[in-house]
ROSE-4610 file (N, C-alpha, C; in Angstrom, 1 decimal, always signed):
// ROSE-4610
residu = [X/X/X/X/X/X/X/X/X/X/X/X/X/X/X/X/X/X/X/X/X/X/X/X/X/X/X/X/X/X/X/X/X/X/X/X/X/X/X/X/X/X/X/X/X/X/X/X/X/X/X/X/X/X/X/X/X/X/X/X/X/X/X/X/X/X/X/X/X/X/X/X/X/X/X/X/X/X/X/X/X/X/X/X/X/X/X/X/X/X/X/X/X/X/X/X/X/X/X/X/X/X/X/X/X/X/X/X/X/X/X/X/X/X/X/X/X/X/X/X/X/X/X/X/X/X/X/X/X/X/X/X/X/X/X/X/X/X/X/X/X/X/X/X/X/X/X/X/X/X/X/X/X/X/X/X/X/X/X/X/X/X/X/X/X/X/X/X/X/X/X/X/X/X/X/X/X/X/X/X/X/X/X/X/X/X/X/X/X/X/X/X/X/X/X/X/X/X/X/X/X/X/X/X/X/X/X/X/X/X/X/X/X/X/X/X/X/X/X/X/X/X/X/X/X/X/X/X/X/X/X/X/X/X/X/X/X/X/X/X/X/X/X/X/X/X/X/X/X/X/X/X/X/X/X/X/X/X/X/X/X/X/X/X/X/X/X/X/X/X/X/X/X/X/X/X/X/X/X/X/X/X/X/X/X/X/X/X/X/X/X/X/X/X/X/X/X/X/X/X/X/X/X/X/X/X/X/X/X/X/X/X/X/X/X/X/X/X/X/X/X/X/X/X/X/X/X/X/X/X/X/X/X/X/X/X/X/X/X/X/X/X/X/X/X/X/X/X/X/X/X/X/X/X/X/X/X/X/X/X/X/X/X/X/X/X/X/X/X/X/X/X/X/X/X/X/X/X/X/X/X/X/X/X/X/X/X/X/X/X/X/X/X/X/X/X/X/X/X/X/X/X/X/X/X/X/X/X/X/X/X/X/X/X/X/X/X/X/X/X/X/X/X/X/X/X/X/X/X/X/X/X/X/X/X/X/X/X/X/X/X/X/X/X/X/X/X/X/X/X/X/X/X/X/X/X/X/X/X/X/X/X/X/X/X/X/X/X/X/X/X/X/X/X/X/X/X/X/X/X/X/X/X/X/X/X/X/X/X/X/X/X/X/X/X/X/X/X/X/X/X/X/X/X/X/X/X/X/X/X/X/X/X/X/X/X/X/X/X/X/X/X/X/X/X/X/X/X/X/X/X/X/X/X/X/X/X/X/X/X/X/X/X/X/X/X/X/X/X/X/X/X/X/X/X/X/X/X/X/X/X/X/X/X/X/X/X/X/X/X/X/X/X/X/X/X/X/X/X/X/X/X/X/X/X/X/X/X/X/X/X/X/X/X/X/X/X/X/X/X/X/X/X/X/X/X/X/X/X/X/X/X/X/X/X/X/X/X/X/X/X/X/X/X/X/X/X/X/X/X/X/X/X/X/X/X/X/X/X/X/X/X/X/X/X/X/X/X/X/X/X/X/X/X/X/X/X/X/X/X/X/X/X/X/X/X/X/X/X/X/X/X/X/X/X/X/X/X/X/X/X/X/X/X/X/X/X]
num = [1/1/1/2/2/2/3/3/3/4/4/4/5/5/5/6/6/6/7/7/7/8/8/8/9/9/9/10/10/10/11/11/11/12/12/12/13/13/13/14/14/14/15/15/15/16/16/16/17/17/17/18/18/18/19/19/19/20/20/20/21/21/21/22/22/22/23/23/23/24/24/24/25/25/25/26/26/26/27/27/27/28/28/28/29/29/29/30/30/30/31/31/31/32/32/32/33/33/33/34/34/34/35/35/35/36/36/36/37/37/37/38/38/38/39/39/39/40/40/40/41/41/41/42/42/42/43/43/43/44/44/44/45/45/45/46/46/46/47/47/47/48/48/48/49/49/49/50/50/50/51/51/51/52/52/52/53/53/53/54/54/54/55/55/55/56/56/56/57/57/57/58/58/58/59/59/59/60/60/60/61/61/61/62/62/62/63/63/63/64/64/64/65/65/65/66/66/66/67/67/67/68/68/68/69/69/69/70/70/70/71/71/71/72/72/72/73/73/73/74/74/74/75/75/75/76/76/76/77/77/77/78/78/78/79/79/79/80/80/80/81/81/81/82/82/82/83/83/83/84/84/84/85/85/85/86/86/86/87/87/87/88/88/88/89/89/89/90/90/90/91/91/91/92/92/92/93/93/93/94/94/94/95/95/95/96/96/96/97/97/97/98/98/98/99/99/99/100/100/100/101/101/101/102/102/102/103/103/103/104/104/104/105/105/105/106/106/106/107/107/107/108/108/108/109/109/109/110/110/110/111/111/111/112/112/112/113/113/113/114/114/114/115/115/115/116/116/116/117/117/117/118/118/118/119/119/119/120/120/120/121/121/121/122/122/122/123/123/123/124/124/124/125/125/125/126/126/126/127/127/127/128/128/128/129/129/129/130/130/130/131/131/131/132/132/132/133/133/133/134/134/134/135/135/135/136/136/136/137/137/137/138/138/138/139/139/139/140/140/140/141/141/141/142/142/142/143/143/143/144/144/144/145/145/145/146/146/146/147/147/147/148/148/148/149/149/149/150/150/150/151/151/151/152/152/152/153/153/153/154/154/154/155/155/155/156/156/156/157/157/157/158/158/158/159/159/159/160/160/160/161/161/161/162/162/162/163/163/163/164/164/164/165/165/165/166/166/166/167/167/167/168/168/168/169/169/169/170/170/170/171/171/171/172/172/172/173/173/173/174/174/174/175/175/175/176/176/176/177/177/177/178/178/178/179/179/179/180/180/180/181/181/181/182/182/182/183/183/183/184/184/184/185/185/185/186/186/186/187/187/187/188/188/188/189/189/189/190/190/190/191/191/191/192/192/192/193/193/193/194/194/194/195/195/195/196/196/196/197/197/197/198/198/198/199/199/199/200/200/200/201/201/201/202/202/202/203/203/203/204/204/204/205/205/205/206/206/206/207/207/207/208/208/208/209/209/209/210/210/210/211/211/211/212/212/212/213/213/213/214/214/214/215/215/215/216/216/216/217/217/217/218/218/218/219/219/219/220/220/220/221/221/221/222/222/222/223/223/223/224/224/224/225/225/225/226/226/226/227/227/227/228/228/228/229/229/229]
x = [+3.0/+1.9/+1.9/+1.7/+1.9/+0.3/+0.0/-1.1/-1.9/-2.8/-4.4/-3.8/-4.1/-3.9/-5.5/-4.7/-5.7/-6.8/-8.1/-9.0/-9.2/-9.2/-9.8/-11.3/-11.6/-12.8/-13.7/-15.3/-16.0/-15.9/-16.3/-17.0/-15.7/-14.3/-13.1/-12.5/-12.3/-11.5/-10.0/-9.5/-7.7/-7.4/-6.5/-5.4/-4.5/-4.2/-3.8/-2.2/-1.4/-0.2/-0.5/-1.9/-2.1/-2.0/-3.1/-3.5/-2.5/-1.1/-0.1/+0.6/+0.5/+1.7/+0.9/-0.6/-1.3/-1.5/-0.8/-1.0/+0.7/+1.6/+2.9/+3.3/+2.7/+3.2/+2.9/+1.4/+0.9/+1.8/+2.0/+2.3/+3.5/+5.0/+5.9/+6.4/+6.0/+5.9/+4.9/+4.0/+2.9/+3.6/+3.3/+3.6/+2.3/+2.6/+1.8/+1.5/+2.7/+2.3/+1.8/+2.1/+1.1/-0.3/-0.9/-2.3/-2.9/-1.8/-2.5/-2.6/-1.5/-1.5/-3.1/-3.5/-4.1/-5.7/-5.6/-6.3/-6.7/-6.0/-5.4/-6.3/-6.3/-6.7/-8.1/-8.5/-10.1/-10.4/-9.7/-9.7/-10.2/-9.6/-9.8/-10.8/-11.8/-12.1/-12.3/-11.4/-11.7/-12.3/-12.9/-13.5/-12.1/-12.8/-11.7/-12.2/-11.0/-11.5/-11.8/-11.8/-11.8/-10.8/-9.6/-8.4/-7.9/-8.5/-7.9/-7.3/-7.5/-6.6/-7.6/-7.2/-7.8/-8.2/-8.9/-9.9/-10.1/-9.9/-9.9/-11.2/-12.1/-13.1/-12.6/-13.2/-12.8/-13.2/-14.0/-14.9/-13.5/-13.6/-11.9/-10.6/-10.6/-9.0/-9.4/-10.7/-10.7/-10.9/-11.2/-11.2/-10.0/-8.8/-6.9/-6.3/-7.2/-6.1/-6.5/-8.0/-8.4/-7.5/-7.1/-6.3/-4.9/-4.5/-3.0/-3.0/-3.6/-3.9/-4.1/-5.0/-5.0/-3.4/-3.3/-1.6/-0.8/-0.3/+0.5/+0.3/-0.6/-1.3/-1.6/-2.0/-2.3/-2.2/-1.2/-0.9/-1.9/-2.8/-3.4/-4.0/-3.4/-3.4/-5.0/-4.3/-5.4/-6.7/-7.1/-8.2/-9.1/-8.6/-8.8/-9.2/-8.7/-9.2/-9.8/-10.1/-11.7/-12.8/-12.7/-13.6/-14.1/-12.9/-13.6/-14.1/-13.6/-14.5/-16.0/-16.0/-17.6/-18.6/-17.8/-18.6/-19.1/-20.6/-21.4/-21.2/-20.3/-19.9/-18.7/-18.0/-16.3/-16.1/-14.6/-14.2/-14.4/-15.0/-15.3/-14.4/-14.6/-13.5/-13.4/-12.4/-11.9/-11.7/-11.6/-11.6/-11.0/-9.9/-8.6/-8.6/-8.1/-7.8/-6.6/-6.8/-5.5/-4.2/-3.3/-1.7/-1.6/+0.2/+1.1/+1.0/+0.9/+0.7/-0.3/-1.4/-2.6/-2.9/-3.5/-3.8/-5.1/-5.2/-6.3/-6.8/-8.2/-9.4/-8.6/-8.9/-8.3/-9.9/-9.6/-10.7/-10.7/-11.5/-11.6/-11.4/-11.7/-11.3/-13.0/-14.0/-15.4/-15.6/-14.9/-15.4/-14.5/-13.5/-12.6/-13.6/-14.2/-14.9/-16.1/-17.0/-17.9/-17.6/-17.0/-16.4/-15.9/-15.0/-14.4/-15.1/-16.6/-17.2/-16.5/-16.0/-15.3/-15.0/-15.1/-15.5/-14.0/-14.2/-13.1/-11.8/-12.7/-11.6/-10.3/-11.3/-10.7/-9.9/-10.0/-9.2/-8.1/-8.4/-7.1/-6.1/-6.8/-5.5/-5.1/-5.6/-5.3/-3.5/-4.0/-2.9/-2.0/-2.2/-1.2/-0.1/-0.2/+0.3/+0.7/+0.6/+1.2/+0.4/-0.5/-1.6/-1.8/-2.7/-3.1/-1.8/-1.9/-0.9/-1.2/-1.8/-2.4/-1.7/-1.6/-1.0/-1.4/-1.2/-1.4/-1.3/-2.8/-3.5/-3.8/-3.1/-3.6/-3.7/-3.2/-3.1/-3.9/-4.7/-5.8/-5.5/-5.9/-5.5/-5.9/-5.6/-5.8/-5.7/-6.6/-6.2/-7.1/-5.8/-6.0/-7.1/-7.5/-8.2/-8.0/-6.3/-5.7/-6.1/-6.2/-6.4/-7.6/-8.6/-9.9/-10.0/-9.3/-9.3/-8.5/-7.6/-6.5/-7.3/-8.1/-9.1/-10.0/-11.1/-11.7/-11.1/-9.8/-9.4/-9.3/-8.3/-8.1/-9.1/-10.2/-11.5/-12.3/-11.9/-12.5/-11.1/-10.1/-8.9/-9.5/-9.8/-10.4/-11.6/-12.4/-13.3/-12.6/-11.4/-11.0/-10.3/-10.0/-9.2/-7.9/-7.5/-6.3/-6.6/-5.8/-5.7/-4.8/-5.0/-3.7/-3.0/-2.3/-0.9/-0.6/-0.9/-0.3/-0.8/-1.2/-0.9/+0.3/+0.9/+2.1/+3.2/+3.2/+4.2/+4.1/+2.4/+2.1/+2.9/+3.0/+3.4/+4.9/+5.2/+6.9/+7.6/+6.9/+7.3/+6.9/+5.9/+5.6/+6.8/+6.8/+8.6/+9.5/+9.8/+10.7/+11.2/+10.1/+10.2/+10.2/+9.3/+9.3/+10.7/+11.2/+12.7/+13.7/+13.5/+14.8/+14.1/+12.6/+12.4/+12.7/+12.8/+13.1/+14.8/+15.5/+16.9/+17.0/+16.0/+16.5/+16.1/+14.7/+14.4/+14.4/+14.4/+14.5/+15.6/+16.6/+17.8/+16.4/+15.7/+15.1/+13.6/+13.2/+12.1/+12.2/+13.4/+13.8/+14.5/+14.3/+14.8/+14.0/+15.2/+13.8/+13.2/+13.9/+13.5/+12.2/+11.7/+9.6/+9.9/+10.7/+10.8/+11.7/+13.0/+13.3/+12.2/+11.7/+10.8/+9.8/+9.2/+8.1/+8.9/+9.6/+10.7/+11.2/+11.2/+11.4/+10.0/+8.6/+7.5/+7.4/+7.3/+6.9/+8.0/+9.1/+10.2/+9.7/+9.2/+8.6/+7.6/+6.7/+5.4/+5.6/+7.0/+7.0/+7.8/+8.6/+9.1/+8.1/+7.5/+6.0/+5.6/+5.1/+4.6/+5.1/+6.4/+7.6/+7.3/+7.8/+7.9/+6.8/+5.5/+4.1/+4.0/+4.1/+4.1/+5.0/+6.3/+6.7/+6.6/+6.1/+5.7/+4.4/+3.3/+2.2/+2.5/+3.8/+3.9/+4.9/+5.5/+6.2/+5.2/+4.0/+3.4/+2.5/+1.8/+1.1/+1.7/+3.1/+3.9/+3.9/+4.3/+4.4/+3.1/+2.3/+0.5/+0.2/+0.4/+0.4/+1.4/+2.5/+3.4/+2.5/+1.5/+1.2/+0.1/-1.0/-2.0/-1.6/-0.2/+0.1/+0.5/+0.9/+1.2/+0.4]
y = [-15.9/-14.9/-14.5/-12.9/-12.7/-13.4/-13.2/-13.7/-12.5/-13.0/-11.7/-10.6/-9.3/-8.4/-8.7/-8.9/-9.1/-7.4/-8.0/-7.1/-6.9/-5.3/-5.0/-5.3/-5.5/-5.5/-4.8/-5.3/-4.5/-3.1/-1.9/-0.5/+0.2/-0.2/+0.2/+1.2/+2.0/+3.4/+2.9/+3.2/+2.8/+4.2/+4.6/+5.8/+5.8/+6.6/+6.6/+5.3/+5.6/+4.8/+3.4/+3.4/+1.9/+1.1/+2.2/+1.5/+0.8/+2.2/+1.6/+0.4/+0.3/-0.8/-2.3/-2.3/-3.3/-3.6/-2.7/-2.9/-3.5/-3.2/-3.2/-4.8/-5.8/-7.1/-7.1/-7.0/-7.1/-5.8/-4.8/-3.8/-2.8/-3.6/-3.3/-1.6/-0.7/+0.5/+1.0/+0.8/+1.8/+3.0/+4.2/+5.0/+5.9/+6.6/+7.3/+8.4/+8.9/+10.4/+9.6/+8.2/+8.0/+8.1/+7.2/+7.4/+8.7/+9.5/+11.2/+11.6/+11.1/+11.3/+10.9/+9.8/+9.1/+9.9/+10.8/+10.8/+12.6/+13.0/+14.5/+14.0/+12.8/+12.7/+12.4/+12.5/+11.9/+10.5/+9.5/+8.1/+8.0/+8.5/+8.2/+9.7/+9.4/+9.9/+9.7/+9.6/+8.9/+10.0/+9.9/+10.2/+11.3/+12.4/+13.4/+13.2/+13.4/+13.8/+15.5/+16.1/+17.3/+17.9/+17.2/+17.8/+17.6/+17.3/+17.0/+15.2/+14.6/+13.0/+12.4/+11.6/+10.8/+9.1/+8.9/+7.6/+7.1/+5.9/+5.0/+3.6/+3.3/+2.2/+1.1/+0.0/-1.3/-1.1/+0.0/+0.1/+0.7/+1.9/+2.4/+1.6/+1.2/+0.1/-0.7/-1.5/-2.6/-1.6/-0.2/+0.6/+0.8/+1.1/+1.4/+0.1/-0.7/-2.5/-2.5/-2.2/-2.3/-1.8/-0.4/+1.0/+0.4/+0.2/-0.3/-1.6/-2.6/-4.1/-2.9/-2.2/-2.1/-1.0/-0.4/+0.0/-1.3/-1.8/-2.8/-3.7/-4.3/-5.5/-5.1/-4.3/-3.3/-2.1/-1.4/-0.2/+0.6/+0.6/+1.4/+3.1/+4.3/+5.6/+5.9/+6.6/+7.0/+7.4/+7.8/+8.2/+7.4/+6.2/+4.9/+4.4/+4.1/+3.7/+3.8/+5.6/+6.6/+5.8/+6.3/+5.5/+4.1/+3.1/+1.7/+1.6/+2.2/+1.7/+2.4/+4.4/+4.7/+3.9/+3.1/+2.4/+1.4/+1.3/+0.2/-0.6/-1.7/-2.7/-2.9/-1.9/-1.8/-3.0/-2.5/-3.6/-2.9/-3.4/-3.2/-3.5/-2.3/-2.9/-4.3/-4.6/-6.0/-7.2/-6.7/-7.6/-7.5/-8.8/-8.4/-8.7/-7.9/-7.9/-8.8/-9.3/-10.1/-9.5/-10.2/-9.3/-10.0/-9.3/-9.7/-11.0/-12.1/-13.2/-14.1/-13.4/-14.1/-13.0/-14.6/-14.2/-12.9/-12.7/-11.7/-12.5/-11.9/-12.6/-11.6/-12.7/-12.4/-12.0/-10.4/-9.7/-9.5/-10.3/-9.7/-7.6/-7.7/-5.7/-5.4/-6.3/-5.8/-5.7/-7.0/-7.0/-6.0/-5.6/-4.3/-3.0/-2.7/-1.8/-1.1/-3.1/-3.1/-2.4/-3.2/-2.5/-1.4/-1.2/+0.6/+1.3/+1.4/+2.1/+3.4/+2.4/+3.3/+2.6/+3.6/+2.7/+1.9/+1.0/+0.4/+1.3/+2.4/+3.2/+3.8/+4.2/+4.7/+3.7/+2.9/+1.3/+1.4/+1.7/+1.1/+2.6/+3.8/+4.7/+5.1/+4.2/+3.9/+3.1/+1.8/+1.1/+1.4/+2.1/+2.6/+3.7/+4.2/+4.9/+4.1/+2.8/+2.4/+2.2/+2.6/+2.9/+1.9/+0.5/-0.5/-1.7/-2.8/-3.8/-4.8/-5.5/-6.6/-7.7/-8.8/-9.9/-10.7/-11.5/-12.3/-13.7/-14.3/-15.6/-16.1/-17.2/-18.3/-17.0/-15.7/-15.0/-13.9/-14.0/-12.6/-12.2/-10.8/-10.0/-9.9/-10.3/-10.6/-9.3/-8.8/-7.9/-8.1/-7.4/-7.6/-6.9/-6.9/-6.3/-4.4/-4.8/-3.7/-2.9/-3.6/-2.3/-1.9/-2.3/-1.6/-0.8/-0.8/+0.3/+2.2/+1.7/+2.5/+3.0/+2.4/+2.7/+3.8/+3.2/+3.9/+5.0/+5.4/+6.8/+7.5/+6.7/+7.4/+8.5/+7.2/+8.6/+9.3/+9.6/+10.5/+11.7/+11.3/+12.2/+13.0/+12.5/+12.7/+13.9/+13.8/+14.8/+16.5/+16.6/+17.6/+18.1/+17.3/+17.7/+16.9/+15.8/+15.5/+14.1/+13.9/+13.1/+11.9/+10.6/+9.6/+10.2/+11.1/+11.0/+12.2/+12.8/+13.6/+12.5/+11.6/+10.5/+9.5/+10.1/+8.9/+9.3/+10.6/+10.7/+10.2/+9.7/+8.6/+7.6/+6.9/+5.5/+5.5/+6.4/+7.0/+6.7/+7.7/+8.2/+6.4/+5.3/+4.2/+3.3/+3.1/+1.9/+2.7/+3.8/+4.1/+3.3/+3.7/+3.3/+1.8/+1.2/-0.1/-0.6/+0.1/-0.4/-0.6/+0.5/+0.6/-0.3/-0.6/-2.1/-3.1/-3.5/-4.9/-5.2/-4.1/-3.8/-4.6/-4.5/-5.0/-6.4/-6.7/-7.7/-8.8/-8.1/-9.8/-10.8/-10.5/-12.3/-12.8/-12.4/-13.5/-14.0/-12.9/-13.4/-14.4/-14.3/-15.7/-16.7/-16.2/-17.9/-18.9/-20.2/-21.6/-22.2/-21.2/-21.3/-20.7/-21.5/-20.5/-19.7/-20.2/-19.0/-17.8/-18.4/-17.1/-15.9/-17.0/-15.9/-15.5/-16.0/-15.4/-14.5/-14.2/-13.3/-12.0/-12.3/-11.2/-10.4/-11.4/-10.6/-9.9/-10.1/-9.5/-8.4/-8.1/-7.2/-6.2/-6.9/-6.0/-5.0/-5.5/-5.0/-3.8/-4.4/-3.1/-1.8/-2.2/-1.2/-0.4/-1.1/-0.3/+0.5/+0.3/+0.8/+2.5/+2.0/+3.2/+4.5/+3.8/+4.4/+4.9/+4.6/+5.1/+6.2/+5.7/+6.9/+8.1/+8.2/+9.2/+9.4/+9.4/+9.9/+11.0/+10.4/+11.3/+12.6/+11.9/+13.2/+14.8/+14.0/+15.0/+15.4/+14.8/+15.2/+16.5/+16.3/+17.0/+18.2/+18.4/+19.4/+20.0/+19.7/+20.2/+21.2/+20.5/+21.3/+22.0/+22.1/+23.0/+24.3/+24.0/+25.1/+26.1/+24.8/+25.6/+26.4/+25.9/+27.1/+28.0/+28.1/+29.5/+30.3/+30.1/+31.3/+32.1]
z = [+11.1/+11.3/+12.7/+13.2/+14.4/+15.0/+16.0/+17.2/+17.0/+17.0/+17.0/+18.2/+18.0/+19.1/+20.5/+21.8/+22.1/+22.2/+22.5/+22.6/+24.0/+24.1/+25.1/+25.7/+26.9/+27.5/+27.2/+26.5/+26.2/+26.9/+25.8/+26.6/+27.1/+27.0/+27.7/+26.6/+27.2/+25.8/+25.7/+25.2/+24.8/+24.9/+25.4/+24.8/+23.8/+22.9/+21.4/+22.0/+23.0/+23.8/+23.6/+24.1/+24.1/+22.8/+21.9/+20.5/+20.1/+20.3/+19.7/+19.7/+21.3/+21.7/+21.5/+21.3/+21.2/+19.9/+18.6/+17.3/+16.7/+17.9/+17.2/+16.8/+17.6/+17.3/+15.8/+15.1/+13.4/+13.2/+13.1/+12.3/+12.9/+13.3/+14.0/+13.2/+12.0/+12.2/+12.5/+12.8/+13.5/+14.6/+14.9/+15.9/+16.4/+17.2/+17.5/+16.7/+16.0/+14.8/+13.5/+13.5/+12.0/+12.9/+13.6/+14.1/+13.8/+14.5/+14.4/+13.2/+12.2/+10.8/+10.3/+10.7/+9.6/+10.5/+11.3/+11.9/+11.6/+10.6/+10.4/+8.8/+8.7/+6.9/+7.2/+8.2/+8.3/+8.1/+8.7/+8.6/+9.7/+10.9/+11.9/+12.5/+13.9/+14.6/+16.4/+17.0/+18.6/+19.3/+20.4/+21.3/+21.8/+22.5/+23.3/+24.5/+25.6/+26.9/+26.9/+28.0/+28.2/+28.0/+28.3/+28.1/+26.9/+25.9/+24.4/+24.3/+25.2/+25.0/+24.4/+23.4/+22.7/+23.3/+23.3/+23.5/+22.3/+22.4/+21.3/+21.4/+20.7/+21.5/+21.0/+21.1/+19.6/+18.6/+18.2/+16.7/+15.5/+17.0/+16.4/+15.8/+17.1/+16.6/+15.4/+15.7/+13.9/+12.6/+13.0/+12.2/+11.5/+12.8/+12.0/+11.8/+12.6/+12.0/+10.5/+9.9/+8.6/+7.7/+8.1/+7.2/+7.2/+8.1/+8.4/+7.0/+7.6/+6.4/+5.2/+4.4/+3.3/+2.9/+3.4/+3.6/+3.0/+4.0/+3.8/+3.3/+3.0/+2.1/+0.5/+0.8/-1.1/-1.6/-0.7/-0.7/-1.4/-1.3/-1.3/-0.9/-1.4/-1.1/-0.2/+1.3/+1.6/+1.3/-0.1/-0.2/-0.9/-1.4/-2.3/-0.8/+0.5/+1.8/+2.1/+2.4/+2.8/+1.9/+0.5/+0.1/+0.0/+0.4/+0.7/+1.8/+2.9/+4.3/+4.4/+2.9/+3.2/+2.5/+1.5/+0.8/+1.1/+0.4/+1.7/+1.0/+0.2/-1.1/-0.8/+0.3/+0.5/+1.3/+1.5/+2.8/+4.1/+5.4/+6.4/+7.3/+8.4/+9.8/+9.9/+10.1/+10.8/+9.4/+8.4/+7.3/+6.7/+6.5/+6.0/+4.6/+3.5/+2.5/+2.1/+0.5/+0.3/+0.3/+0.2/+0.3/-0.6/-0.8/-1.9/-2.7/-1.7/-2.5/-2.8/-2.6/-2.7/-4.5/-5.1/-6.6/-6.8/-8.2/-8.5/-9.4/-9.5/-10.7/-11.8/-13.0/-14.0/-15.0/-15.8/-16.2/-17.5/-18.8/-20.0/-19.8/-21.2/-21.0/-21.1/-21.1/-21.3/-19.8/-18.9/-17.4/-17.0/-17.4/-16.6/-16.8/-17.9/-17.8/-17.3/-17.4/-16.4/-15.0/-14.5/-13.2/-12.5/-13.7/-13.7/-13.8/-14.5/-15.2/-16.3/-17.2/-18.3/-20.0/-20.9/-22.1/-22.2/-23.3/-24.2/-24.7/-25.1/-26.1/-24.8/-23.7/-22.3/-22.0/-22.0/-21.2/-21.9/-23.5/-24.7/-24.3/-24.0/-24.1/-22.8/-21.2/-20.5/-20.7/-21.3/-21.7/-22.5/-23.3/-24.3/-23.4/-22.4/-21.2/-20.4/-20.8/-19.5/-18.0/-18.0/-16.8/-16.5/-17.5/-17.6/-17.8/-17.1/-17.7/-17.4/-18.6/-18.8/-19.2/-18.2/-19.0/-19.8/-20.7/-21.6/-21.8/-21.8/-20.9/-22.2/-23.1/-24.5/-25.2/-24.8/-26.3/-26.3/-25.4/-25.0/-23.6/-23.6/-22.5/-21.5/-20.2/-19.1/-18.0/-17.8/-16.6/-15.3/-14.2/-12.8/-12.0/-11.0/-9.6/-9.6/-9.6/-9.4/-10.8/-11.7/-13.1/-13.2/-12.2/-12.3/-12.1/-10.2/-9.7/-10.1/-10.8/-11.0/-12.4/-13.5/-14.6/-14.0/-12.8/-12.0/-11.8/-11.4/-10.3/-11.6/-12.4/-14.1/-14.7/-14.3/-15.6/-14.2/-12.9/-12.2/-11.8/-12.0/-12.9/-13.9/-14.7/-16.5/-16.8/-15.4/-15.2/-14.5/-14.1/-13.7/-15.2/-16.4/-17.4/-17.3/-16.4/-16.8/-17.4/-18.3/-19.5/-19.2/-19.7/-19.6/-19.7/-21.0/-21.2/-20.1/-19.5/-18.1/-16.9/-17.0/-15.6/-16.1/-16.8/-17.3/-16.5/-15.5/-14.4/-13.1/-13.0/-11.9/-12.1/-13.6/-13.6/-13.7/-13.7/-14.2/-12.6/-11.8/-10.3/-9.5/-10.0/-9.3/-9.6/-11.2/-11.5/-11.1/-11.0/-10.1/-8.9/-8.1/-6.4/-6.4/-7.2/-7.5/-7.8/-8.7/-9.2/-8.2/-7.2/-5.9/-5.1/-4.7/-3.8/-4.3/-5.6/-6.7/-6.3/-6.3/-6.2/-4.8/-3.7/-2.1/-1.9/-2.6/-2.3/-3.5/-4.5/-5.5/-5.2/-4.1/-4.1/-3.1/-2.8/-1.4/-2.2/-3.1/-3.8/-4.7/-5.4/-6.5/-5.8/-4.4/-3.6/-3.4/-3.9/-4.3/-2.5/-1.6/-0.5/+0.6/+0.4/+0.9/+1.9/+2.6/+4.3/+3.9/+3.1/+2.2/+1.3/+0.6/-0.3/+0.6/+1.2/+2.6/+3.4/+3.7/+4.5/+3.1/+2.5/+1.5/+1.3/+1.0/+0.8/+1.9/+2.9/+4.1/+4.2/+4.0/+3.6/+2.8/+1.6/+0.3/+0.9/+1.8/+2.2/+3.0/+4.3/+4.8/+4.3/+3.2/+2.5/+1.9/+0.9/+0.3/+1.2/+2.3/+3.3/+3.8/+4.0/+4.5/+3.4/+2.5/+0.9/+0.4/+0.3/+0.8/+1.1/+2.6/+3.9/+3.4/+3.1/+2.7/+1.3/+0.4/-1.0/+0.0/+0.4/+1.0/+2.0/+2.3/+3.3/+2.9/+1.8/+0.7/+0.1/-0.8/-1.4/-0.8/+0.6/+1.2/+1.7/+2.2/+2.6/+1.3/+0.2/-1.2/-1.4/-1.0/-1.5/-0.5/+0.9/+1.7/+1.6/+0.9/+1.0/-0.7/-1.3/-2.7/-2.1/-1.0/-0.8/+0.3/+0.8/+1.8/+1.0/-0.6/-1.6/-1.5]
């Protein structure tokens, strides 16, 4: 595990240069055009000088170490982010979320729904799509952390008119990508070697990450070129 980035001295602004080079030891792709990126999506907001240069405070930085961690640790799409950090229940600057190998609470389909806020019948043709994928614990159905959330986005999808079976090119377009990262890293993951398999996860993470980053940026150039029609 890399060393805490140190902190700057109270009250001291950073320039976007700095953030960077002070974020690279945890997050060796960070750059300066993601910052601006993530800062173009309304995640971020720094202070300006007069001349337009950006200032960064410490509220800021624990604010993009947070986004970065949920990135790389749970890939999580920027707007699943937005909403955890506005949410006062969310995760907060400077608090790191589990990664890859830390487990999830395992959720009957009554507590998936509780949570999700969505019925049974929703959940079952969730699953039947694919959307949902619950494993199977003494014979009853087990699902994860992650299937709440993705239930949750599901039926606020559901209110624009789109249906499971047209989110079945979400999960189509995900094993995909998944399939080409499984392809690089499974010899190091099925190694009976921990620093092997630890060196692969952390592999896996920053690929996700890459792979991520460009699905959003294809996607957005895509929908920009659809409202200059």
């Amino acid at each position: 595990m890399s060393a805490p980035a140190k902190a700057a001295p109270a009250g001291r602004l950073l320039t976007i240069g700095s953030v960077c080079r002070r974020l690279q030891d945890e997050f060796p792709d960070v750059s300066i055009s993601k910052i601006r990126y993530l800062e173009d999506q309304g995640l971020l907001a720094p202070r300006r000088t007069q001349g337009g240069y950006r200032l960064f405070s410490e509220e800021d930085v624990e604010r993009l170490e947070t986004i970065l961690r949920l990135q790389r640790d749970e890939f999580l799409p920027l707007r699943v982010i937005r909403q955890e950090l506005a949410s006062p229940g969310g995760v907060k600057p400077g608090k790191k979320r589990r990664g890859l190998s830390a487990s999830e609470d395992e959720l009957d389909l009554a507590a998936l729904c509780e949570r999700a806020g969505v019925t049974p019948a929703f959940a079952r043709e969730l699953e039947d799509f694919g959307l949902l994928a619950p494993a199977s614990v003494n014979g009853d159905k087990a699902y994860g952390e992650g299937d709440v959330e993705i239930a949750a986005t599901c039926a606020k999808l559901g209110r624009f008119g789109i249906s499971a079976r047209h989110l079945r090119t979400f999960r189509t377009a995900a094993d995909r990508q998944a399939g080409l990262l499984e392809q690089l890293v499974s010899p190091a993951l099925r190694s009976r070697n921990l620093d092997r398999r630890q060196a692969g996860l952390d592999e896996l993470q920053s690929l996700a990450e890459l792979v991520q980053e460009l699905a959003q940026l294809i996607f957005w150039r895509n929908l920009r070129q659809l409202a200059d029609r």
